[in-house]
C-alpha positions in Angstrom: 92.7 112.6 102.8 89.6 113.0 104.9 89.9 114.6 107.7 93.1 116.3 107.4 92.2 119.8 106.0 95.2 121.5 108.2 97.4 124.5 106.9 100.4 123.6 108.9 101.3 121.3 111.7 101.0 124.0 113.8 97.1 124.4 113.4 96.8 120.7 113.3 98.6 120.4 117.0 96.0 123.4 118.1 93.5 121.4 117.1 93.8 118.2 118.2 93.8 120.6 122.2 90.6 122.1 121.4 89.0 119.5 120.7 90.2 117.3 123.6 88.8 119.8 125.6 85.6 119.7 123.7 85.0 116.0 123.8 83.9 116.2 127.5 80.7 118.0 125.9 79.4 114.5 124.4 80.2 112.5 127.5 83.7 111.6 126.6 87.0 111.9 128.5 89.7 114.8 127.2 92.1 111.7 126.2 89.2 110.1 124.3 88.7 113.3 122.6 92.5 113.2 121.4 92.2 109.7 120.6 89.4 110.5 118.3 90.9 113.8 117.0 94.5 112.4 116.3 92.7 109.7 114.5 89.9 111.3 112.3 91.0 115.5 112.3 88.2 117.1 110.9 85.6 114.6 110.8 86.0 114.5 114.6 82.8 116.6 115.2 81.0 113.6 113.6 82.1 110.8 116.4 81.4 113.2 118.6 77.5 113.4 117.1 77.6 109.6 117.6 78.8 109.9 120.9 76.0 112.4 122.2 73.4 110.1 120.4 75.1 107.1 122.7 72.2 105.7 124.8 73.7 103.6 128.2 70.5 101.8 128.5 70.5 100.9 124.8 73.5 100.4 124.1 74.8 98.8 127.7 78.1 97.0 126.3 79.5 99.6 124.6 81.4 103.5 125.8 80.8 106.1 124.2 84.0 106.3 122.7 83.5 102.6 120.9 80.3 103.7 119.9 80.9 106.8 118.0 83.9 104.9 116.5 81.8 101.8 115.2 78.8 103.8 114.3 81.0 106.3 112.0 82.7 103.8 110.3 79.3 101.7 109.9 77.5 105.1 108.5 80.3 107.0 107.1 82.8 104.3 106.2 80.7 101.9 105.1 82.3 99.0 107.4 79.7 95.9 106.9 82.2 93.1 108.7 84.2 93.1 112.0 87.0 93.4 109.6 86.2 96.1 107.6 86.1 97.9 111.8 88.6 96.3 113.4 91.5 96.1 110.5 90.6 98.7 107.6 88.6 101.4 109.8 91.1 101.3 113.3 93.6 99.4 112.5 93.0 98.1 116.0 94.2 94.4 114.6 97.8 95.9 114.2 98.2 98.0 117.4 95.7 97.2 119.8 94.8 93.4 120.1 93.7 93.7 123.9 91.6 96.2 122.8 89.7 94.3 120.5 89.6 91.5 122.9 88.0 93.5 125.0 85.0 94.9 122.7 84.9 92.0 120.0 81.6 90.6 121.1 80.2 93.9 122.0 80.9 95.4 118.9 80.1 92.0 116.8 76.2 91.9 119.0 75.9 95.7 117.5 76.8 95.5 114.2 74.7 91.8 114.3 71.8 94.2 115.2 72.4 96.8 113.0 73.4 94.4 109.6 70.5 91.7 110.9 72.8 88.7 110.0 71.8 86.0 110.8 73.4 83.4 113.1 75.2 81.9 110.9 76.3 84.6 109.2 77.5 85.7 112.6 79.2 82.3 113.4 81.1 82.8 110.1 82.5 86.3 110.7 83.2 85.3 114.3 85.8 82.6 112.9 87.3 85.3 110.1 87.6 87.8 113.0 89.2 84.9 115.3 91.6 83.7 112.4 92.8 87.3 111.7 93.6 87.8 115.3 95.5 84.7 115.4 97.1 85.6 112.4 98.2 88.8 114.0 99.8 86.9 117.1 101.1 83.7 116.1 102.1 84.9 112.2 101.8 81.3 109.8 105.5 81.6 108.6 107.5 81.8 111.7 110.0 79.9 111.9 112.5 78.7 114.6 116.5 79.6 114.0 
């Protein structure tokens, strides 16, 4: 697994400290720097590359911490849709739907940028990110007892 070159759980838990702590370096928080570290181990140093290259002016919708984790997925994950981020690359879709609620259109104007889609590409994945959300809410087989 990438990511998760640890000896023991130990090491792992000693770690994921250090690294909190050095998170404030590329103008993130210490719990955004566990965040990060819990979810990527090793490869953390890379977000926090992406979060030093963050740019407020450019990049005025986003934090830091959403832009590292967008960017790496984009550059290192190869995510090309909102899904690929948001589902395969988070998981955000399972346990955080406020959260993509909250950076959806952010995120989506970014990688619109980045993948030059055009509008009606955008339109398209707009509705497929829309329809997995609802999915996730209001699940298509529920049934009343």
């Amino acid at each position: 697994m990438s990511g998760g070159n640890f000896p023991t759980g130990e090491k792992y838990q000693q770690f994921i400290i250090q690294k909190s702590k050095e998170a404030v370096q590329f103008g993130l928080t210490e719990q955004e720097g566990f965040e990060l570290a819990k979810k990527y181990g090793t490869n953390v140093d890379q977000l926090f590359t992406y979060a030093n290259h963050y740019s407020a002016e450019s990049e005025e919708d986003l934090s830091p911490f959403v832009f590292a984790q967008l960017m790496y997925s984009i550059e290192q994950e190869m995510a090309v849709t909102p899904m690929d981020f948001f589902i395969r690359r988070t998981g955000a879709l399972y346990f955080q739907i406020d959260w993509i609620r909250k950076w959806k259109n952010p995120i989506l104007k970014k990688m619109e940028k980045i993948m030059n889609w055009s509008p009606a590409e955008l339109i398209s994945l707009e509705k497929q990110l829309e329809q997995e959300l609802n999915h996730a809410v209001i699940p298509e087989n529920t049934k009343t007892l």
